[in-house]
ChimeraX commands (.cxc) that place a marker at each C-alpha (Angstrom):
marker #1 position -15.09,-1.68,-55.99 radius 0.5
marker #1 position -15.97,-4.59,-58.44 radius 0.5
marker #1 position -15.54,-4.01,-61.88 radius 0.5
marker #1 position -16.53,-6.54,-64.90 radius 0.5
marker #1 position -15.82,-6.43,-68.40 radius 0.5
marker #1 position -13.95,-7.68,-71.42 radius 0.5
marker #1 position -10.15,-8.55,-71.83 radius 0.5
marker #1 position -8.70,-6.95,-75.08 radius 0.5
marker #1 position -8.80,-9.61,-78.36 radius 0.5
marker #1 position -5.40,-10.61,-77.88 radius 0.5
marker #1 position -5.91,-11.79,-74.36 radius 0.5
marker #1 position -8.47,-14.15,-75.90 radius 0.5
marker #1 position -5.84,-16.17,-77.46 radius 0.5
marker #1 position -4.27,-18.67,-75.31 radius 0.5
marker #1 position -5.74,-21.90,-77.47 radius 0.5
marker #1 position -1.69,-23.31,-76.99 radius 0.5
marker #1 position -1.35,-25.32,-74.05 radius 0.5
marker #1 position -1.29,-28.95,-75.03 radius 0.5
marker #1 position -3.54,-29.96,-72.04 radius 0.5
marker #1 position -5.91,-27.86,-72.61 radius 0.5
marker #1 position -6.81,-28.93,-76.41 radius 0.5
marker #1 position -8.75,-31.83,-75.09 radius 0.5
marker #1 position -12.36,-32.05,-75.43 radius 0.5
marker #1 position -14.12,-32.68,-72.94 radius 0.5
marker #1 position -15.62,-36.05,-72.71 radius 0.5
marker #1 position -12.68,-37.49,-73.84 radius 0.5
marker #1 position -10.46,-39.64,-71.54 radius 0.5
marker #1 position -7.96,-37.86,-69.59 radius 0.5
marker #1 position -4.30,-39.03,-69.25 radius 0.5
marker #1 position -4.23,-41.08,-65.78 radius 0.5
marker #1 position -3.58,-38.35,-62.51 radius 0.5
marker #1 position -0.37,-39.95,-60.95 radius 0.5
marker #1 position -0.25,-37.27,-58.47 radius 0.5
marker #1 position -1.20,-37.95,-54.88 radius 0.5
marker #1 position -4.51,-36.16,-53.59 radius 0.5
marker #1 position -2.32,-33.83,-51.64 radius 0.5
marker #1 position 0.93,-32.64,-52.09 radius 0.5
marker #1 position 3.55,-30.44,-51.00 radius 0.5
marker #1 position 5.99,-28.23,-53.51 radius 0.5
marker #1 position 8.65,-26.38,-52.08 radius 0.5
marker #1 position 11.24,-26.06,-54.99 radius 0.5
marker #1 position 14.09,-28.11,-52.64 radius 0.5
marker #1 position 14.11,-30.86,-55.32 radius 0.5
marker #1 position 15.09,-29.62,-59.23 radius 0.5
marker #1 position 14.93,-33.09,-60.02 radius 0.5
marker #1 position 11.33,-33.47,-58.61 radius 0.5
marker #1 position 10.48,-29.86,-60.01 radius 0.5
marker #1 position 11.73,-30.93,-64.05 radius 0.5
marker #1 position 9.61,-34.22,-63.43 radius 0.5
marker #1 position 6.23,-32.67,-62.06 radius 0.5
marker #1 position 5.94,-29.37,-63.69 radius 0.5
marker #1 position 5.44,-28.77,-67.08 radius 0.5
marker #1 position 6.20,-25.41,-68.78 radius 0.5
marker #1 position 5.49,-23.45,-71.99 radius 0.5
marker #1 position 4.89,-19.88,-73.52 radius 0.5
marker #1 position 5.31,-17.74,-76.51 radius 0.5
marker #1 position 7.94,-17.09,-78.20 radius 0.5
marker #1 position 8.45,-13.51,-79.65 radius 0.5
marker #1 position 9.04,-14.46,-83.42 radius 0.5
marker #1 position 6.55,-15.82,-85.57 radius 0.5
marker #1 position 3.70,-13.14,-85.19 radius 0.5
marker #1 position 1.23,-13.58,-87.62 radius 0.5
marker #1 position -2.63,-14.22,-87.98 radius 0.5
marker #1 position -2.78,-17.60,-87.06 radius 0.5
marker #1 position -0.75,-16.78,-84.15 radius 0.5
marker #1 position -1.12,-13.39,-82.59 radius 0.5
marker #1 position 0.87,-14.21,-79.41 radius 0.5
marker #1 position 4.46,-15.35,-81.06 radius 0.5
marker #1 position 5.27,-18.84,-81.87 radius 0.5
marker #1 position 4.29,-21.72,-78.93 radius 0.5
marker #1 position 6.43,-23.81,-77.43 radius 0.5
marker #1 position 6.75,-26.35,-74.44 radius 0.5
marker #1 position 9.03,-28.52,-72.88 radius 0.5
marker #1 position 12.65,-28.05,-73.99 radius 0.5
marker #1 position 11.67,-25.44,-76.48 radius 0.5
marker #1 position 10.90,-23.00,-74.12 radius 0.5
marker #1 position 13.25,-20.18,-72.68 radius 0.5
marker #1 position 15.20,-21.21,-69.89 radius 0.5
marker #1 position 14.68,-18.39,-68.29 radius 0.5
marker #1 position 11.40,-18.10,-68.02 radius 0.5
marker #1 position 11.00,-20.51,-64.77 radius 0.5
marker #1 position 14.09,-21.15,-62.75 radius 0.5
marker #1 position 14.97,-22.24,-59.07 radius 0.5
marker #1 position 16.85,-19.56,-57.67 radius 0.5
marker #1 position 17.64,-19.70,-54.06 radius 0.5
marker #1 position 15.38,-22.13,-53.60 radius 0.5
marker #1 position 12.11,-20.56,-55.03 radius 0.5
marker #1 position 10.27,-21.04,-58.20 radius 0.5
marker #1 position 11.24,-17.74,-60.63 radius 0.5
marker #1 position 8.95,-17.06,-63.15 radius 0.5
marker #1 position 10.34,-14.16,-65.89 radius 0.5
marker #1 position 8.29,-11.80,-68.22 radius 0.5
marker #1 position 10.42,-10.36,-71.00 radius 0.5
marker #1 position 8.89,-6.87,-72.69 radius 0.5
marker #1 position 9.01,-8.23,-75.96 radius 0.5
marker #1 position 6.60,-11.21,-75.43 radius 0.5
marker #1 position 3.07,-11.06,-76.25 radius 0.5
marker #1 position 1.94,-13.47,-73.47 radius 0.5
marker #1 position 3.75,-14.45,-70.33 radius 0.5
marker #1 position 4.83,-17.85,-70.11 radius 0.5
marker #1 position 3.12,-20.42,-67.98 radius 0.5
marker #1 position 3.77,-23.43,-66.12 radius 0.5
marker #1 position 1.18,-26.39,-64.79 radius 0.5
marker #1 position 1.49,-29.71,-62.34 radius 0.5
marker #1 position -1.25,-32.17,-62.07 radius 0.5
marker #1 position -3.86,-32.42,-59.54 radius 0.5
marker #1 position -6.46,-34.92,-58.81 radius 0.5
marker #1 position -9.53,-33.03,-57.18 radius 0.5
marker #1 position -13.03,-32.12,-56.56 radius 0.5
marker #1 position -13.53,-29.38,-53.97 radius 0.5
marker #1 position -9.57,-27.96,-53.38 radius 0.5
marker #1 position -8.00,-25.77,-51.31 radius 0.5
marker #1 position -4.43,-23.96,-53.05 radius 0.5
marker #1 position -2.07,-21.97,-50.65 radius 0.5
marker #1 position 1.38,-20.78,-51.67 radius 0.5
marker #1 position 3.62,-17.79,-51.28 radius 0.5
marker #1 position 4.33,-15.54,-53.36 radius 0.5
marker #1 position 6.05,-11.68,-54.24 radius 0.5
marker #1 position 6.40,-9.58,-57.27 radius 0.5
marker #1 position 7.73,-6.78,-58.37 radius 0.5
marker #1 position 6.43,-3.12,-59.35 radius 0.5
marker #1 position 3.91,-3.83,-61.76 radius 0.5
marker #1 position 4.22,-7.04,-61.41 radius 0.5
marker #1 position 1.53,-9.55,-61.21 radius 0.5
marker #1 position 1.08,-13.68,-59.99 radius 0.5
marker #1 position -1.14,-15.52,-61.70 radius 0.5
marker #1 position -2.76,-18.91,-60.39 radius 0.5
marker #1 position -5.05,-21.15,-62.46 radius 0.5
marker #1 position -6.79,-23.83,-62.16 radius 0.5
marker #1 position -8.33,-26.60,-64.66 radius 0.5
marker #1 position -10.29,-29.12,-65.12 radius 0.5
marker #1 position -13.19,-30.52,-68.07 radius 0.5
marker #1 position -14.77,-27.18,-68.59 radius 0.5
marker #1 position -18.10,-27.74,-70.41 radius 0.5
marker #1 position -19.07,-24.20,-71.56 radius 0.5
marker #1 position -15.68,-24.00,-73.94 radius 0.5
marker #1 position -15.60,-28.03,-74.34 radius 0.5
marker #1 position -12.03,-28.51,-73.13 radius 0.5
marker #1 position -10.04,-28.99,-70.80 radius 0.5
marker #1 position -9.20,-25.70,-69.66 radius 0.5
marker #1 position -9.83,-23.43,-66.75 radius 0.5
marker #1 position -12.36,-23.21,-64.79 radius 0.5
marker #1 position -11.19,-20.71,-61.97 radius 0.5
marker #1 position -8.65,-18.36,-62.60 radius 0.5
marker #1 position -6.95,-15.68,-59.93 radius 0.5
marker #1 position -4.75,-12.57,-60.85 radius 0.5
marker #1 position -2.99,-10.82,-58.34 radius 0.5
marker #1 position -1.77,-7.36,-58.47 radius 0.5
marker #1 position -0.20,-4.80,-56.03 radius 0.5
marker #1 position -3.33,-2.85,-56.29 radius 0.5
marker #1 position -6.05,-6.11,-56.37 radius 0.5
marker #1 position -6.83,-8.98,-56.96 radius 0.5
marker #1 position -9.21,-10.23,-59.59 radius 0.5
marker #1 position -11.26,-13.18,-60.69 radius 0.5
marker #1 position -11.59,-14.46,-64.47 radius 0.5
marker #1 position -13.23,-16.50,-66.23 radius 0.5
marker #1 position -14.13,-18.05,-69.68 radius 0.5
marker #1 position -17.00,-18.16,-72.02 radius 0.5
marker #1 position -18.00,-18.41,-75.21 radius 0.5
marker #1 position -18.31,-15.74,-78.10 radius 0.5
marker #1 position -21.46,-17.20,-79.24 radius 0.5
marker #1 position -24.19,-19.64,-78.65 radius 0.5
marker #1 position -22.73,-23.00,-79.51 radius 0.5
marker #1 position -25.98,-23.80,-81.68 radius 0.5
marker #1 position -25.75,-20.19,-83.55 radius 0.5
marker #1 position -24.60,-20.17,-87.03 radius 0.5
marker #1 position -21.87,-18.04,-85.85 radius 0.5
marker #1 position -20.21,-20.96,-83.50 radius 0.5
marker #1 position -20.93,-22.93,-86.60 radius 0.5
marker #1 position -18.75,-20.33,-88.94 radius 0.5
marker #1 position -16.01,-20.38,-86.14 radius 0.5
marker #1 position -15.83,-24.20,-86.07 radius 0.5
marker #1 position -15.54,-24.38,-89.98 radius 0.5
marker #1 position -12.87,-21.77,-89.92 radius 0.5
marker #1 position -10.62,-24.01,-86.88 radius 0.5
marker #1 position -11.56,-21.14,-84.14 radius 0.5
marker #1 position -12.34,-21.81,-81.04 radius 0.5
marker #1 position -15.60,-20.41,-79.75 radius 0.5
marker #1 position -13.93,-18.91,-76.25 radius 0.5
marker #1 position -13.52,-15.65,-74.74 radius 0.5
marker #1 position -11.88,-14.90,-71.41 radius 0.5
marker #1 position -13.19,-12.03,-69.64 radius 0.5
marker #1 position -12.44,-10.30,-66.03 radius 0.5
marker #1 position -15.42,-11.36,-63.59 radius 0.5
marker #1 position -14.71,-9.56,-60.63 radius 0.5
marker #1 position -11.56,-7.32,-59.26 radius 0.5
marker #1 position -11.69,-6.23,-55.41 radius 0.5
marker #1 position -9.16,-3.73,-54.59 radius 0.5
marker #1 position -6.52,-4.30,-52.07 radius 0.5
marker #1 position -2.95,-2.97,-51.67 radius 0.5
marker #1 position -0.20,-6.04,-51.72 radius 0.5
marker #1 position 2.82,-4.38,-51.28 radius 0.5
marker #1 position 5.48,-5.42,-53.94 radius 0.5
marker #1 position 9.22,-6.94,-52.97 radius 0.5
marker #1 position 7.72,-8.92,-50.37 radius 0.5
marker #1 position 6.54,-12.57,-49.87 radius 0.5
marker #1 position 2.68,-12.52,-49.55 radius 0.5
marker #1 position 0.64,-15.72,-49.09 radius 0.5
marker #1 position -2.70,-16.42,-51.13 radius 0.5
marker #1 position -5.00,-19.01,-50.48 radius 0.5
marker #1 position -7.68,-19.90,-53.32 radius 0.5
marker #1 position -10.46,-22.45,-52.10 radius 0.5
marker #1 position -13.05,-24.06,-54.73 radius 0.5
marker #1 position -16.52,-24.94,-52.83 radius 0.5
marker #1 position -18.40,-26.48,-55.93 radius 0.5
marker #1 position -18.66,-23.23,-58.32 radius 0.5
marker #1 position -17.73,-20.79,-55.51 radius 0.5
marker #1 position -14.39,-19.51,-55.45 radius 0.5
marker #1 position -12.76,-17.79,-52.64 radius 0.5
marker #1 position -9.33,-16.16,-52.06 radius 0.5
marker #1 position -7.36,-14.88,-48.96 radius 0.5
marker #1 position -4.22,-12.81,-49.53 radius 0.5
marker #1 position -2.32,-12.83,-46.42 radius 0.5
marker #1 position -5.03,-14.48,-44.14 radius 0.5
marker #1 position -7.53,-11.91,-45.20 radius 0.5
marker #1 position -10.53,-12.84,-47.33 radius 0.5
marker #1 position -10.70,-10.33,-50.15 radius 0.5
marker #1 position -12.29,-12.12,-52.85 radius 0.5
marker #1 position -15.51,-14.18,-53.62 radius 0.5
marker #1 position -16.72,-15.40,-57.05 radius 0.5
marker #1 position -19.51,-17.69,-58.50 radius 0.5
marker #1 position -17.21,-19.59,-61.00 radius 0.5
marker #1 position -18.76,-20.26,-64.41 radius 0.5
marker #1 position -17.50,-24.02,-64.56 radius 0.5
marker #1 position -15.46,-24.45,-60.83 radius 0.5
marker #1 position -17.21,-27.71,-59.61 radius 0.5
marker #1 position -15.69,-29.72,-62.59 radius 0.5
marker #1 position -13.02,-31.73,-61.54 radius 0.5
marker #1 position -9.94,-30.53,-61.48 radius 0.5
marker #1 position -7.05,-31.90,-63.32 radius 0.5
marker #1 position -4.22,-28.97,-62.90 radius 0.5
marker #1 position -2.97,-25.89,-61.45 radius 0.5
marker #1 position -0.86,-23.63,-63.34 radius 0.5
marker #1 position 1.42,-20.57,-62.18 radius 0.5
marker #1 position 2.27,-17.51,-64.57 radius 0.5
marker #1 position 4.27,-14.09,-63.84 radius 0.5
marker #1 position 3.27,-10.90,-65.42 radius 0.5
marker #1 position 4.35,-7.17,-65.99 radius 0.5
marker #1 position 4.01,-3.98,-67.65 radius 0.5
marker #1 position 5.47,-4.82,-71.33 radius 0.5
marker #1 position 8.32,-2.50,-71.30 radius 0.5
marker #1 position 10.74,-4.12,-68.45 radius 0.5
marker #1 position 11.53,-7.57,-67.28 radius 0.5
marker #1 position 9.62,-8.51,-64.25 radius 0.5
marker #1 position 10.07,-11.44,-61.91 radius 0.5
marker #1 position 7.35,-13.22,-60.36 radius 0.5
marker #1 position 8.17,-15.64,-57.13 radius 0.5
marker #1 position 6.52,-18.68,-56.09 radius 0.5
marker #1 position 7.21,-21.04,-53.24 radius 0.5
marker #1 position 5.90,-23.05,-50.41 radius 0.5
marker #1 position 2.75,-24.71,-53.02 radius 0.5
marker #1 position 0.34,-26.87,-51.00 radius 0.5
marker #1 position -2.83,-28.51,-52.81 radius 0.5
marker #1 position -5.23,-30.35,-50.95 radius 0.5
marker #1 position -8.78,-31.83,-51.30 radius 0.5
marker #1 position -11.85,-30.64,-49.53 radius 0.5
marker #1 position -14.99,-32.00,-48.23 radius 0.5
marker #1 position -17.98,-31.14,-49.81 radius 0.5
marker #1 position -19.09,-29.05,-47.28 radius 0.5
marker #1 position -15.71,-27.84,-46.00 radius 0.5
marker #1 position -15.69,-24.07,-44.51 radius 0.5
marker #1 position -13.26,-21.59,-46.39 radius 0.5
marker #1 position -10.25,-20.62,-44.21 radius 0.5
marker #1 position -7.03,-18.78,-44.69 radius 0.5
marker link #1:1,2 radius 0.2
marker link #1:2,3 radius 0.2
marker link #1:3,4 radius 0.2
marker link #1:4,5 radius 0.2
marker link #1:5,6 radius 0.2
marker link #1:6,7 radius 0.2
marker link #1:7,8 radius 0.2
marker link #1:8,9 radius 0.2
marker link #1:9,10 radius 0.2
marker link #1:10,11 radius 0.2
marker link #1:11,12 radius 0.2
marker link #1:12,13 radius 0.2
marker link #1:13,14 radius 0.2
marker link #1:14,15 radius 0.2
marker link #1:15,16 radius 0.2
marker link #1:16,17 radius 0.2
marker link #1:17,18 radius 0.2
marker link #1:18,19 radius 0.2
marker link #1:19,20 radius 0.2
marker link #1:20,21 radius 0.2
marker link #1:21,22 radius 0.2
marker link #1:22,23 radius 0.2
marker link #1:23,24 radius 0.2
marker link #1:24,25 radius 0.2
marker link #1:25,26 radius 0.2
marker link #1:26,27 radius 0.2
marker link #1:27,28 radius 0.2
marker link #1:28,29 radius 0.2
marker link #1:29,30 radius 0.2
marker link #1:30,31 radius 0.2
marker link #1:31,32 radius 0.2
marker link #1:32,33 radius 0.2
marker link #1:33,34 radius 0.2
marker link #1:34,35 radius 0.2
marker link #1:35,36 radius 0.2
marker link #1:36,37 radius 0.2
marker link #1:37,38 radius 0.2
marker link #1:38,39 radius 0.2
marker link #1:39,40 radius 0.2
marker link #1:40,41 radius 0.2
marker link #1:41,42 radius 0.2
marker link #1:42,43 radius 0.2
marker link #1:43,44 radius 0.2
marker link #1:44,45 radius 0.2
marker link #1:45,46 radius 0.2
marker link #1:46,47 radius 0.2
marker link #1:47,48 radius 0.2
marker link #1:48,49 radius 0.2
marker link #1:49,50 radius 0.2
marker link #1:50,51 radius 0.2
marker link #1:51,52 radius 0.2
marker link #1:52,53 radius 0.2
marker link #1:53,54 radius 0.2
marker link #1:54,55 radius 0.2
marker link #1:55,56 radius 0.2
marker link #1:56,57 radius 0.2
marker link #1:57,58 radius 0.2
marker link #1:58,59 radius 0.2
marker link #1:59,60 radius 0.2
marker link #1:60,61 radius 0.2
marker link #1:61,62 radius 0.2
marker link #1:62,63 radius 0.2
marker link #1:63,64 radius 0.2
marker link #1:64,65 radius 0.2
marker link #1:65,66 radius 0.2
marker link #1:66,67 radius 0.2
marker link #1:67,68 radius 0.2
marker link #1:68,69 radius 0.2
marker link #1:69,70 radius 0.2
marker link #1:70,71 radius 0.2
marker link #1:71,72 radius 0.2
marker link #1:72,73 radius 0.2
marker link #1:73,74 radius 0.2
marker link #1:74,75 radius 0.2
marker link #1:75,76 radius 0.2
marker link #1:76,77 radius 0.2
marker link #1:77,78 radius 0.2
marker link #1:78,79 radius 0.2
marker link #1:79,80 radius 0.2
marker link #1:80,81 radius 0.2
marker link #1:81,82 radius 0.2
marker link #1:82,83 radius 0.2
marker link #1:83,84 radius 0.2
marker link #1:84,85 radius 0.2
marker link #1:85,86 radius 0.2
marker link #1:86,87 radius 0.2
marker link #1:87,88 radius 0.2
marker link #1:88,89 radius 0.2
marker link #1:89,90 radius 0.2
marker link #1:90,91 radius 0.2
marker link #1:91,92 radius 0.2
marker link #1:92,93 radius 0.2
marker link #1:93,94 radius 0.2
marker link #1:94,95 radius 0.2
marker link #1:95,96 radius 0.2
marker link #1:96,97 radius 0.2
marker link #1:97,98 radius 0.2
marker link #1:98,99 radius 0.2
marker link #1:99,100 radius 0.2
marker link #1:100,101 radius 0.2
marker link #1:101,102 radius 0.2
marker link #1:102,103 radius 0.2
marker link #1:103,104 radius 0.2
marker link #1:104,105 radius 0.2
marker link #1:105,106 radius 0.2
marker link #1:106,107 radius 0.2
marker link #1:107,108 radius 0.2
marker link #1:108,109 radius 0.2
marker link #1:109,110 radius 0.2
marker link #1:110,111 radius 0.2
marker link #1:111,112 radius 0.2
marker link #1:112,113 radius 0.2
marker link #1:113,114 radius 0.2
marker link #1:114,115 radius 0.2
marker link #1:115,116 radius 0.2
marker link #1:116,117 radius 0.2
marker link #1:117,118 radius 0.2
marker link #1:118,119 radius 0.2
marker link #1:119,120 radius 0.2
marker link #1:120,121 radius 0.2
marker link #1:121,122 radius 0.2
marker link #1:122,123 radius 0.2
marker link #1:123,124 radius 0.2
marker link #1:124,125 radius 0.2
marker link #1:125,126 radius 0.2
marker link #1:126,127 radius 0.2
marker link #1:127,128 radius 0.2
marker link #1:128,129 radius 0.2
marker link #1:129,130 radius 0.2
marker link #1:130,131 radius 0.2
marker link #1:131,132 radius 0.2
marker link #1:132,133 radius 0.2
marker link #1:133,134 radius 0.2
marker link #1:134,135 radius 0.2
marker link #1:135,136 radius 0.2
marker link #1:136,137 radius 0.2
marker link #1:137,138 radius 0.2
marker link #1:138,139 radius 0.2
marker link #1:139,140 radius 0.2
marker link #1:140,141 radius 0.2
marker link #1:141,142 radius 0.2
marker link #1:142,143 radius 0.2
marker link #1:143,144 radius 0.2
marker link #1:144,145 radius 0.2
marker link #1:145,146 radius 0.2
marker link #1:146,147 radius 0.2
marker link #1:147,148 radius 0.2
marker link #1:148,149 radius 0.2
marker link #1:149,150 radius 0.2
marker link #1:150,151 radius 0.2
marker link #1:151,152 radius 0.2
marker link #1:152,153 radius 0.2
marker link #1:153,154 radius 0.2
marker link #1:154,155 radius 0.2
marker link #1:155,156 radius 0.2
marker link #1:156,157 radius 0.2
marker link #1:157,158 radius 0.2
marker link #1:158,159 radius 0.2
marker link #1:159,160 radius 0.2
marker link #1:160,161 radius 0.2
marker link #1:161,162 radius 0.2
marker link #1:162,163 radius 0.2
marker link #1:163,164 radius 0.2
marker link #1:164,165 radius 0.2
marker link #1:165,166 radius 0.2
marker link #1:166,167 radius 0.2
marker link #1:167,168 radius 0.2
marker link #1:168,169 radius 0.2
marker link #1:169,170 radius 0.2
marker link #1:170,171 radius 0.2
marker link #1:171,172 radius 0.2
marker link #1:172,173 radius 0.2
marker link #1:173,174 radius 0.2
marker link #1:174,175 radius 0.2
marker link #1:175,176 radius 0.2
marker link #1:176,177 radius 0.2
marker link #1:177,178 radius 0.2
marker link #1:178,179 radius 0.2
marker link #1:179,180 radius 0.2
marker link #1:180,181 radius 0.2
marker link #1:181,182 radius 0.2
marker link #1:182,183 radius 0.2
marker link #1:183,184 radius 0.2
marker link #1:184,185 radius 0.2
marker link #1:185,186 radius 0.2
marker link #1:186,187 radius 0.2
marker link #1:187,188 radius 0.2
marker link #1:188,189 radius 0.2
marker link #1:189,190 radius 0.2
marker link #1:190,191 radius 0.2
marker link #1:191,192 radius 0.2
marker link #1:192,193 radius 0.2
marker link #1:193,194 radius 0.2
marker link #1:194,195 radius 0.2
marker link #1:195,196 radius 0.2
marker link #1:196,197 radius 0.2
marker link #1:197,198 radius 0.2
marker link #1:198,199 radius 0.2
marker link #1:199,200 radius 0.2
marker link #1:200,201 radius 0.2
marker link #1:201,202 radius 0.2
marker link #1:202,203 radius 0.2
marker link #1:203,204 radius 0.2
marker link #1:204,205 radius 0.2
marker link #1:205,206 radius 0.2
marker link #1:206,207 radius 0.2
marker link #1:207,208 radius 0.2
marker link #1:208,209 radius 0.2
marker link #1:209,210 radius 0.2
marker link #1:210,211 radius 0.2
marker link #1:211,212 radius 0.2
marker link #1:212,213 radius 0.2
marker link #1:213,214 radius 0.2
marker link #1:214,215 radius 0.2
marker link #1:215,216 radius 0.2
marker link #1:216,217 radius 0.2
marker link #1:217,218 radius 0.2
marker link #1:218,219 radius 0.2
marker link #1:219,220 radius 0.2
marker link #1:220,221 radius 0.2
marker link #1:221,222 radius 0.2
marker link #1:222,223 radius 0.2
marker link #1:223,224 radius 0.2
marker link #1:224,225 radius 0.2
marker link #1:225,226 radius 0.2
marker link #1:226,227 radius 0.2
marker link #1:227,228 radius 0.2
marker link #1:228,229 radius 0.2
marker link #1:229,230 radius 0.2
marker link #1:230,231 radius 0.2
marker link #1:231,232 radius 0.2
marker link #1:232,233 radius 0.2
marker link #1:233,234 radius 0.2
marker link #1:234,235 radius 0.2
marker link #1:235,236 radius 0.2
marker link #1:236,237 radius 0.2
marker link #1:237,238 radius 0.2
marker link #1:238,239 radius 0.2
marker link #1:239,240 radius 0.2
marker link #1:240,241 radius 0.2
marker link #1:241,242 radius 0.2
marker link #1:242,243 radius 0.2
marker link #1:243,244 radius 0.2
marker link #1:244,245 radius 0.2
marker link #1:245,246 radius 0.2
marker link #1:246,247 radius 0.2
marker link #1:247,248 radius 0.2
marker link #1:248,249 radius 0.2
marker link #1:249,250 radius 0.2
marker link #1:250,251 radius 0.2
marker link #1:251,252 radius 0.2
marker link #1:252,253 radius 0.2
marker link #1:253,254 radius 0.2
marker link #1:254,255 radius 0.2
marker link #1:255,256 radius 0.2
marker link #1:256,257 radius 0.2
marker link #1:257,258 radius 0.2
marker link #1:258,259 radius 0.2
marker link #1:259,260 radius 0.2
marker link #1:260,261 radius 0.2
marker link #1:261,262 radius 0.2
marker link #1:262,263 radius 0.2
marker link #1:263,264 radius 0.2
view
């Protein structure tokens, strides 16, 4: 079953990130990360340098920001993301409006993004990628996977109103950004929670497609995909009224050719 529609307002809201308040056309911080690479949590030294994290804190609520007050680097909650037995941890706490995220550069074109990864009940793993998105003129996603235990679904991000309308105009006067993110596409597969899983997620151009366990269950024409891609980012979710761990290990990015075949 495929289903599309519209995220709730507050989903819309995730305008805090500081890499993705850039605009595109602007020049973009140099990519020091190797084409390929290889993350399996052995190193917390390596892990504190490469990764980058941030999230919402639950105080602060207010109209100018609906998802609790932002914060990065050594602001954010130390539990959030942890190494714990050698995986990557990622925590959602009930009292959060957003889950917290957490990013690592890439330097890519076509890519091909395999890791491992479990939840719990209700749980859900969340894997991102970005890059100079021209529709919402930042650099932001442009392919973005959530996995459940009962599917897996592709998003995606457009904009509210036609960037020439006096509408976009009214939102750019005000300081809003002209953006909503939206569920594309959800296929329905059973991923059984409290156990490692792998997921693959393969970017052809604006074609997206994603293997969970070996198994292709998931194709999607990406609004913006073939714009090159300058991070991946990793984010736990969960049902708002328990904490919820999300695990993560074993990350491998990799370029593709152009014309590269998707495999598991």
């Amino acid at each position: 079953m495929v289903t599309s529609r519209s995220m709730p307002p507050y989903m819309a809201w995730i305008a805090f990130v500081a890499i993705v308040s850039q605009p595109v056309g602007r020049a973009a911080d140099p990519l020091p990360q190797a084409a390929a690479w290889v993350e399996d949590f052995s190193d917390p030294a390596a892990f504190e340098a490469n990764w980058h994290k941030y999230g919402f804190l639950a105080t602060g609520v207010d109209a100018k920001h609906p998802q609790g007050t932002p914060v990065s680097g050594k602001d954010v909650r130390p539990e959030w993301w942890q190494i714990v037995d050698g995986s990557l941890r990622g925590q959602n706490f009930p009292e959060e409006h957003h889950p917290a995220g957490i990013w690592r550069k890439i330097s890519a074109g076509d890519v091909r993004i395999s890791l491992r990864f479990r939840f719990s009940t209700g749980g859900m793993a969340g894997l991102t990628v970005r890059g100079p998105n021209p529709i919402v003129e930042r650099d932001f996603h442009v392919a973005v996977l959530h996995i459940r235990p009962q599917g897996i679904t592709a998003a995606d991000n457009t904009v509210l109103h036609p960037k020439d309308s006096p509408e976009a105009a009214a939102l750019k006067a005000r300081g809003t950004w002209n953006r909503k993110f939206f569920y594309a596409k959800t296929e329905p597969i059973e991923i059984a929670p409290d156990e490692w899983h792998t997921c693959t997620a393969e970017l052809h151009g604006r074609d997206l497609v994603a293997f969970i366990d070996g198994r292709r269950v998931l194709e999607y024409e990406t609004l913006a995909g073939d714009a090159p891609k300058s991070s991946i980012g990793l984010q736990p979710g969960g049902d708002k009224k328990s904490v919820l761990a999300t695990w993560f290990d074993d990350i491998r990015v990799e370029p593709l050719p152009a014309a590269a075949t998707a495999t598991p």
